[in-house]
C-alpha positions as CSV (number, residue, x, y, z in Angstrom):
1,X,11.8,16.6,12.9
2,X,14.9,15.8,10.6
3,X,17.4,17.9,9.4
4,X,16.5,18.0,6.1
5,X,13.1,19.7,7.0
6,X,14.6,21.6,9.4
7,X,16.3,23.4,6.3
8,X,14.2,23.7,4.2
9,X,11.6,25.6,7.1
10,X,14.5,27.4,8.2
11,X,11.9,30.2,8.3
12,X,10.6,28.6,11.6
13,X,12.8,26.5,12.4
14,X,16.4,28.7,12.5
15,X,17.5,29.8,16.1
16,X,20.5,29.8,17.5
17,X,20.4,28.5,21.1
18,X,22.0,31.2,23.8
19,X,24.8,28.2,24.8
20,X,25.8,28.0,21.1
21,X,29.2,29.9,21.0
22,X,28.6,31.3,18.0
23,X,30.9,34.2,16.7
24,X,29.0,37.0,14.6
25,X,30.4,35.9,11.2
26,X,30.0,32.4,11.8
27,X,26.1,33.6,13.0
28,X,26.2,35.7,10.0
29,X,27.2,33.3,7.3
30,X,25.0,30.7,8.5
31,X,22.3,32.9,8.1
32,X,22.9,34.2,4.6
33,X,23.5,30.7,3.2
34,X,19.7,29.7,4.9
35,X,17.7,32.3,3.3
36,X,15.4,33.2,0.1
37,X,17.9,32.4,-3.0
38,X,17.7,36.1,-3.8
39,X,19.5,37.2,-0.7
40,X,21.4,33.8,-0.4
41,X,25.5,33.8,-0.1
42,X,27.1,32.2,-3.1
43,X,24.0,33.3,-6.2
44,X,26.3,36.0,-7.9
45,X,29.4,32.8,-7.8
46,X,31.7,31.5,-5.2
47,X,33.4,35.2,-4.9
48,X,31.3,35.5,-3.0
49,X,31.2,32.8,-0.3
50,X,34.9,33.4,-0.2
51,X,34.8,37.3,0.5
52,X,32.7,36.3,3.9
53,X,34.0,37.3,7.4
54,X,34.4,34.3,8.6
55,X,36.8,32.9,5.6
56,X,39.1,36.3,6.3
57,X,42.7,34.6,6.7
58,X,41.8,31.8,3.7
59,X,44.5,31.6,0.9
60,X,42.1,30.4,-1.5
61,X,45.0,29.9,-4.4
62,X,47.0,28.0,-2.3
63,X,44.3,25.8,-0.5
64,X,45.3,22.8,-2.3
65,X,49.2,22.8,-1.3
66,X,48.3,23.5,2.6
67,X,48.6,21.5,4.7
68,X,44.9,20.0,5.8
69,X,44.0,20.1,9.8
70,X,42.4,16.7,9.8
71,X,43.9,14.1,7.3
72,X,41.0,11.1,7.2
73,X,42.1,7.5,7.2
74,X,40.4,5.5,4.3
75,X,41.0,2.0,3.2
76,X,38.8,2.6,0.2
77,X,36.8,5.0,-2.1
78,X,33.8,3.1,-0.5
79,X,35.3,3.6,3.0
80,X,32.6,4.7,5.3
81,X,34.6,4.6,9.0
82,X,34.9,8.3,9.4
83,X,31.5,9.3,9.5
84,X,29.0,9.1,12.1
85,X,27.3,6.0,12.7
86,X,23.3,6.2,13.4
87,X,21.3,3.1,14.8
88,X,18.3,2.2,12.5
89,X,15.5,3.1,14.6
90,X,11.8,2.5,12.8
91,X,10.4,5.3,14.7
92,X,12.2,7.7,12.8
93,X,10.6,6.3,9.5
94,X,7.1,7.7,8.5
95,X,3.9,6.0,8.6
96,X,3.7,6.2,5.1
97,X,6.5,4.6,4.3
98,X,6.1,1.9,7.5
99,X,3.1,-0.3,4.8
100,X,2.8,-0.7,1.5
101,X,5.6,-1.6,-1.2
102,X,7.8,0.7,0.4
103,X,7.9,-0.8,3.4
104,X,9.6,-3.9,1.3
105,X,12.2,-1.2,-0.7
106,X,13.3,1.1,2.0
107,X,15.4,0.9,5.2
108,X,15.3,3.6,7.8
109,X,18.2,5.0,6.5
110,X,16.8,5.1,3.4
111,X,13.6,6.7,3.9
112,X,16.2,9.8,4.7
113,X,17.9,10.7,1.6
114,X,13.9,10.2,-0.7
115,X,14.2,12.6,-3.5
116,X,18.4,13.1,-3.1
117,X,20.3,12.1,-5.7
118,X,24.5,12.1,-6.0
119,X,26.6,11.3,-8.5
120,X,30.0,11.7,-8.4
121,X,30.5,11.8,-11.8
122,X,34.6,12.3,-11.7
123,X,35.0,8.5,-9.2
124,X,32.8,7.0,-12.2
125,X,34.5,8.3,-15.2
126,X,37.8,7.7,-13.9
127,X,39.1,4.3,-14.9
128,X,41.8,4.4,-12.9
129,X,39.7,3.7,-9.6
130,X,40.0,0.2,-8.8
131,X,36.4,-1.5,-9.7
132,X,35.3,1.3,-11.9
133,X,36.5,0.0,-15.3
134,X,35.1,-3.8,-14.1
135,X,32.0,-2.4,-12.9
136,X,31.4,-0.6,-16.3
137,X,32.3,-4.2,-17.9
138,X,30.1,-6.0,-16.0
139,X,26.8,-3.5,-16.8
140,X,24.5,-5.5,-18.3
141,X,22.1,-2.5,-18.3
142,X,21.8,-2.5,-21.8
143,X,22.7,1.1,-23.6
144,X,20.2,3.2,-26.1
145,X,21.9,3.4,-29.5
146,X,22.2,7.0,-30.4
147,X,20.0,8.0,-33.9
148,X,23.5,8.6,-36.1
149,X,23.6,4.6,-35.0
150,X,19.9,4.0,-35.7
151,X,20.4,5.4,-39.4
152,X,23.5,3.6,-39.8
153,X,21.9,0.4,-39.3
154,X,19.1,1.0,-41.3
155,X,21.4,2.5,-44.2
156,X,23.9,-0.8,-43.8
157,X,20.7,-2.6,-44.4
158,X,19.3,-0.5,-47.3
159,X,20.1,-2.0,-50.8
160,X,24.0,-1.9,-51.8
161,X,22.6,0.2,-55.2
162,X,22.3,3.5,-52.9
163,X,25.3,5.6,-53.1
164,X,23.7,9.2,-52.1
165,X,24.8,8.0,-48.4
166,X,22.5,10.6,-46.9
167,X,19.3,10.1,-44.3
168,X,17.4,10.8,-47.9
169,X,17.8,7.4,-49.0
170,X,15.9,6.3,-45.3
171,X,12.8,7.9,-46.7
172,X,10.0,5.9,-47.9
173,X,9.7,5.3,-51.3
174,X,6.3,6.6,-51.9
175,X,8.2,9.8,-51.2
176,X,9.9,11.1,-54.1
177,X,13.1,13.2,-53.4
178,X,14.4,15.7,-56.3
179,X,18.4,15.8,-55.9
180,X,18.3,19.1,-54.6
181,X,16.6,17.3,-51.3
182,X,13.1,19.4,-52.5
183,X,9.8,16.9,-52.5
184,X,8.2,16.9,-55.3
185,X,5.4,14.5,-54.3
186,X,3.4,13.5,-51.2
């Protein structure tokens, strides 16, 4: 069974093996994030995740100029050599997904992350990434025009006799507009 089920039926599926060195706030904390979201860790705000046991001795306001325990070697925002490297193995894949179009669409690794999304929406907006600000270039996606651009199109294209300037003049003629904006026919 995978992980990700594992979690969610932690109900069943949550026991700590006797050879698992485990301290009681480590034990504890575990628990309290994989429970109902009314008892869970962290609803009320990160206070409280923080104020755990197990994070006694954590200078929070100074995390950022400490020194880290394990500094990562990346060549690259896309840089995937640190983490753990699983064999694609079509046993792990359902059925389901083993005929059918997804059999064409999805890998084994795939068939893992169905129905996650990420976005890491401060690597996308930043154009000083290398790639990002090409990438956006090179979208061919085409974007929605918003409606203040929808009206202004259709006003640009209105007759040049309509100075109002307002989405009153978009209306069709049969409807006749009063100058306090009040129909007085329909």
């Amino acid at each position: 069974m995978s992980t990700c089920r594992k979690i969610v039926n932690w109900r069943t599926h949550l026991k700590f093996p006797d050879e698992a060195k485990l301290s009681p706030e480590a034990n504890d904390l575990i628990r309290r994030l994989l429970c109902n979201v009314e008892q869970r860790l962290g609803t009320k705000g990160a206070h409280e995740i923080k104020a755990h046991p197990w994070f006694v001795g954590v200078e929070w306001d100074k995390l950022y100029q400490m020194k880290a325990a394990f500094i990562p070697e990346v060549n690259d925002e896309l840089d995937t050599q640190n983490f753990e490297k699983f064999d694609e193995v079509d046993k792990q894949m359902p059925t389901a997904m083993k005929s059918g179009p997804w059999r064409k669409m999805l890998s084994s690794k795939d068939v893992n992350f169905v129905g996650y999304t990420y976005k890491n929406f401060e690597i996308v907006n930043d154009n000083e990434v290398p790639g990002i600000a090409d990438l956006r270039k090179k979208s061919t996606k085409p974007k929605r025009p918003t409606v203040k651009a929808l009206f202004r199109e259709e006003a640009d294209s209105c007759s040049a006799q309509s100075t109002q300037g307002s989405f009153l003049n978009l209306l069709p003629p049969q409807l006749e507009v009063s100058k306090r904006g009040e129909s007085e026919s329909l």
